[in-house]
C-alpha positions as CSV (number, residue, x, y, z in Angstrom):
1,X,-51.1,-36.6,-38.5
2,X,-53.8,-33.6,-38.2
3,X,-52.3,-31.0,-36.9
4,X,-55.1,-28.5,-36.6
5,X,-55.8,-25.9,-34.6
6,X,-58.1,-26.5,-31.5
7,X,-61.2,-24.2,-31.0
8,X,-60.4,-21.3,-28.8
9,X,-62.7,-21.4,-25.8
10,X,-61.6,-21.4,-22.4
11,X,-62.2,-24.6,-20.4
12,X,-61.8,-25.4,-16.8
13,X,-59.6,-28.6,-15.9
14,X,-58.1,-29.8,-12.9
15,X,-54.4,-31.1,-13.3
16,X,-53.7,-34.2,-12.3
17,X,-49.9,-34.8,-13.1
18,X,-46.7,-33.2,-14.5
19,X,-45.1,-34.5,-18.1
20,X,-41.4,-35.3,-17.9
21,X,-40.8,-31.6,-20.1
22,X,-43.0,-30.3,-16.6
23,X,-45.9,-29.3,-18.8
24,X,-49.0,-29.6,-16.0
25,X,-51.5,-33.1,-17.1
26,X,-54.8,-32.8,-17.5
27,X,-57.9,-35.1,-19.0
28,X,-60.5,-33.4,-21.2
29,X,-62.7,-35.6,-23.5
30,X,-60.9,-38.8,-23.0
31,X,-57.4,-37.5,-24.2
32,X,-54.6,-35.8,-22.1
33,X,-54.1,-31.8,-22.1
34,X,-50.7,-30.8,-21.6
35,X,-50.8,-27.7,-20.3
36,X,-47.4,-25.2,-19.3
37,X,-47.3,-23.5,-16.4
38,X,-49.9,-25.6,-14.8
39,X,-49.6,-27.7,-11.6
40,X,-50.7,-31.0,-10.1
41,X,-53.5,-30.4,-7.9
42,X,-54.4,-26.6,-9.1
43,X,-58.2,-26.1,-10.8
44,X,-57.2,-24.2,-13.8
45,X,-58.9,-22.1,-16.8
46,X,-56.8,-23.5,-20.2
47,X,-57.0,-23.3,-23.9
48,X,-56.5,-25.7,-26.1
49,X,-54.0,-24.8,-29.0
50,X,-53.2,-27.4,-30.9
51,X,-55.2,-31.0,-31.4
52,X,-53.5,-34.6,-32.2
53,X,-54.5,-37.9,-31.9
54,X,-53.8,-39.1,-28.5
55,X,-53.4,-35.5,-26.9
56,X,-53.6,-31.7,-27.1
57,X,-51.8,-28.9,-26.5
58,X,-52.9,-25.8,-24.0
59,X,-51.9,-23.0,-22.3
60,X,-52.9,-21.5,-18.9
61,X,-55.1,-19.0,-19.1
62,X,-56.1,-18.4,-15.4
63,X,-54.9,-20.7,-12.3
64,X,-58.3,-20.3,-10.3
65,X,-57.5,-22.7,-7.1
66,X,-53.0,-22.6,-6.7
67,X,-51.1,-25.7,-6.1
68,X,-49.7,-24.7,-2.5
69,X,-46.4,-25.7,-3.8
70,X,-46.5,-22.8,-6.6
71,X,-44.5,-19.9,-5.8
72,X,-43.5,-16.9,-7.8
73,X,-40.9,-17.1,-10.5
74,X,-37.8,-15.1,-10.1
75,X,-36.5,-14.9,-13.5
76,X,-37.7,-12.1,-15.6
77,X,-37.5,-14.0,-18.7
78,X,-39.4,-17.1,-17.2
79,X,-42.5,-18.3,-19.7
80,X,-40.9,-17.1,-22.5
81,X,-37.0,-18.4,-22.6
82,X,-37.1,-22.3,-22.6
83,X,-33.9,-22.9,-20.8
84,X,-36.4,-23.7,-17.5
85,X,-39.3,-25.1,-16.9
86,X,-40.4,-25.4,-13.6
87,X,-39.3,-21.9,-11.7
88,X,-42.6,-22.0,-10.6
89,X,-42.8,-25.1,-8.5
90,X,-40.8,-24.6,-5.1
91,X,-37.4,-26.8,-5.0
92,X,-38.2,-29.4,-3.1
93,X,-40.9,-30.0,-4.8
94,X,-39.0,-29.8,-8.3
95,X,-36.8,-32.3,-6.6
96,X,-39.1,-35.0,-5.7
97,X,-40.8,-34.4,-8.9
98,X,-37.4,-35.5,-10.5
99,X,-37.1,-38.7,-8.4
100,X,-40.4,-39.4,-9.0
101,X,-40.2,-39.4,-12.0
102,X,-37.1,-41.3,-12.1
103,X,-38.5,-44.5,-10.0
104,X,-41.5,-44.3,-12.7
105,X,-39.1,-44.8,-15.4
106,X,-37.1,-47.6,-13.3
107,X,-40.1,-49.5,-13.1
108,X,-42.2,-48.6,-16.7
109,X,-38.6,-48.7,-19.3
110,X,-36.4,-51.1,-16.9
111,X,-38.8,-53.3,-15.6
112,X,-36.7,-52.6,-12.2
113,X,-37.8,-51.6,-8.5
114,X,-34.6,-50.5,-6.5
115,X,-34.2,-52.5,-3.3
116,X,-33.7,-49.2,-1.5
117,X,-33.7,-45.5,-2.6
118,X,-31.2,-43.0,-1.3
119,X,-32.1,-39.4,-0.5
120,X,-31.4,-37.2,-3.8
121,X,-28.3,-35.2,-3.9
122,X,-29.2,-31.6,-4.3
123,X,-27.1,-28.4,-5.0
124,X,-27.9,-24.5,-5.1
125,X,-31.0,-24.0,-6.3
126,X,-29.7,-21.1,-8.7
127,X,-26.5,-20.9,-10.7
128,X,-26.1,-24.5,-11.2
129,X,-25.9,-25.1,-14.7
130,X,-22.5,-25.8,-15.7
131,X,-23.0,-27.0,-19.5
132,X,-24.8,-25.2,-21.8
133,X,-25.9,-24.5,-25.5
134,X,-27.3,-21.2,-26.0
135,X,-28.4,-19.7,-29.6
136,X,-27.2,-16.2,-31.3
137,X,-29.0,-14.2,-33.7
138,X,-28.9,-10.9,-35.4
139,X,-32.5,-9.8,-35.3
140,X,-33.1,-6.8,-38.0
141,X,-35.6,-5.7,-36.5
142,X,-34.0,-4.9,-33.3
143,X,-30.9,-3.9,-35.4
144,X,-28.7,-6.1,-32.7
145,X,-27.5,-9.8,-32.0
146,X,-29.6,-11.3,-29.1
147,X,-27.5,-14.2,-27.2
148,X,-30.3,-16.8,-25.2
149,X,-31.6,-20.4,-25.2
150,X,-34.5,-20.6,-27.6
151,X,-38.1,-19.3,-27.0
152,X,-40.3,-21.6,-25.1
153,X,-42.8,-22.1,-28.0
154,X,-40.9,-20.5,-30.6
155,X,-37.7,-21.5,-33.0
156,X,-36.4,-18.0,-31.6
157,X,-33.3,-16.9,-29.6
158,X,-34.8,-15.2,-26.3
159,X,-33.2,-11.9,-25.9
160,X,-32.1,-12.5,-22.3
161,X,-29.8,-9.9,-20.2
162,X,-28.9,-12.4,-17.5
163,X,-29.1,-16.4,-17.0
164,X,-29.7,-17.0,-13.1
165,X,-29.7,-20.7,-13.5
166,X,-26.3,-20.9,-15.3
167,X,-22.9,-21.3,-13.0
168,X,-20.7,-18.3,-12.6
169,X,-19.2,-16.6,-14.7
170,X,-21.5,-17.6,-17.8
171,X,-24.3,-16.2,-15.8
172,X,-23.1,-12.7,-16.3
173,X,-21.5,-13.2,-20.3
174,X,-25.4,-13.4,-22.1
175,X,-25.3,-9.8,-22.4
176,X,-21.6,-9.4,-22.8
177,X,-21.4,-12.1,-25.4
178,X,-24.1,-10.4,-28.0
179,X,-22.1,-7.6,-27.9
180,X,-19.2,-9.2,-28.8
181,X,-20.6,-10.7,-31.2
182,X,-22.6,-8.0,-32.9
183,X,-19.0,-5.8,-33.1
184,X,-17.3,-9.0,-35.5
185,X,-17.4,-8.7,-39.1
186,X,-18.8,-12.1,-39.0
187,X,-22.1,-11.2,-36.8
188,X,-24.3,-13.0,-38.7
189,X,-22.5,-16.4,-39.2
190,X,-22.2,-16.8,-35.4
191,X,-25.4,-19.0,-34.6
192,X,-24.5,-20.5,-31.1
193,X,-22.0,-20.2,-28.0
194,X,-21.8,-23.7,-26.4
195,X,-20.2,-23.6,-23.0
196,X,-18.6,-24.9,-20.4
197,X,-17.6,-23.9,-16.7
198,X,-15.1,-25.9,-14.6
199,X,-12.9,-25.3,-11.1
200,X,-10.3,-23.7,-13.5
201,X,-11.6,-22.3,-16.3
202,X,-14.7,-21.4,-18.4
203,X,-14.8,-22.4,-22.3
204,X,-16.8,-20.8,-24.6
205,X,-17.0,-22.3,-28.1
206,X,-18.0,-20.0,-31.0
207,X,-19.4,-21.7,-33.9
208,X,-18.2,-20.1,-36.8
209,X,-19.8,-20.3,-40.5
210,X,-17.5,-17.7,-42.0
211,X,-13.5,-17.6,-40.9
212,X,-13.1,-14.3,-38.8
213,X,-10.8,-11.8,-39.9
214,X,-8.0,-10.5,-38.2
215,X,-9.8,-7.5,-36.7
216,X,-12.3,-9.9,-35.4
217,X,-9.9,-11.9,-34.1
218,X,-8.4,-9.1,-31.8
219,X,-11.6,-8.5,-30.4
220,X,-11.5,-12.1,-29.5
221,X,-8.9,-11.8,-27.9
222,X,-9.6,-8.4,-25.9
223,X,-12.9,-10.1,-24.7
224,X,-10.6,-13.4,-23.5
225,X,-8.6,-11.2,-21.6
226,X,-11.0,-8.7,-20.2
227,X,-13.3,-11.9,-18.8
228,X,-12.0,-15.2,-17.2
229,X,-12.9,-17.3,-20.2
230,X,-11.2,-19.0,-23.0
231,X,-12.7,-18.8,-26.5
232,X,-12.3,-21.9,-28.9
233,X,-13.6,-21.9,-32.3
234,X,-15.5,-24.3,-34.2
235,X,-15.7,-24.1,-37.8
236,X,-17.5,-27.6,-38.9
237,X,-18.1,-30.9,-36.9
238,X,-16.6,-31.3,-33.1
239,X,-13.4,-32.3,-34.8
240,X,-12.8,-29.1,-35.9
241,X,-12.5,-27.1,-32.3
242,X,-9.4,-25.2,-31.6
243,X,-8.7,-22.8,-29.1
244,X,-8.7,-18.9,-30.4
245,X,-4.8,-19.1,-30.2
246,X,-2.6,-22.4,-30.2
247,X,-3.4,-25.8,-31.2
């Protein structure tokens, strides 16, 4: 498959429909343009980075006529970290995109058509997020341990402070986390926190490459204490989870 780059001019392109990663859809030369950022309706200037086949990639260089359903997006991080996609789209908009999409699916996959379709069930629109996976690193060049979901376009860990769309109290433990982890003997073998937040408790499972030592294990255990969490570790496969103390 040719992989090569695309040339770098800018070309206008109006977007005529979101991808189901929420990438904004447009048609240049016969061949669709996936383009971030973008959004259904909106004239936009793109540039086309990568070539294949059937499509190409792009991203938005300048949105010259908005979608009125584009709004600003809140998160600092946003267009960078790839835990979200569409901050940028109001809600309900991000909603019916969903069931939209959903029905398409139905119909396309299933060969189905509901007889009726209820109204969606929606939530708060921030601090939602109750399961999640999120990467840990020790950058050298920043000389720390950065705790985040992976880069947008990138293979790495965004250095977030904060996660807005995750459910308290893992919204406030990003930061908290890479500094626990960056204080174990064993900062380097740490590579991802997988969580989980319920009614009664929140689980954090470290996976760990390398066993930690005895120091590192108090520190575990101060952090468990100091935050309403429970650590677990996970040496290998899912089999091997345990909880920090106890079987």
């Amino acid at each position: 498959m040719n992989r090569g780059r695309a040339r770098a001019q800018s070309e206008e392109a109006e977007i005529v429909d979101l991808s189901e990663e929420g990438h904004g859809v447009a048609r240049l030369d016969g061949k669709a343009v996936f383009v971030a950022d973008a959004l259904p309706g909106e004239r936009v200037l793109l540039r086309r980075t990568r070539r294949q086949p059937s499509y190409d990639e792009a991203v938005l260089v300048e949105v010259r006529q908005p979608s009125s359903e584009r709004v600003p997006a809140a998160c600092p991080h946003f267009g960078i970290c790839g835990g979200c996609a569409l901050q940028h789209l109001a809600p309900p908009a991000q909603v019916a995109f969903k069931q939209a999409r959903l029905l398409e699916d139905l119909d396309r996959i299933g060969r189905v058509t509901p007889d009726a379709v209820l109204d969606p069930l929606t939530g708060p629109v921030w601090h939602y997020r109750r399961r999640a996976r999120l990467g840990a690193k020790y950058v050298l060049r920043k000389q720390r341990v950065v705790v985040g979901f992976r880069e947008r376009s990138a293979p790495y860990v965004a250095d977030l402070g904060e996660c807005r769309v995750l459910a308290s109290p893992a919204d406030r433990l990003v930061e908290p986390l890479a500094g626990l982890i960056q204080g174990l003997s064993i900062a380097n073998r740490v590579p991802q926190v997988e969580l989980a937040v319920t009614d009664e408790v929140t689980a954090l499972v470290l996976r760990v490459l390398s066993p930690p030592t005895e120091v590192d294990l108090e520190r575990l255990r101060a952090f468990e204490a100091a935050w309403p969490v429970r650590l677990y570790l996970q040496s290998g496969g899912p089999d091997s989870i345990v909880p920090l103390d106890g079987d």
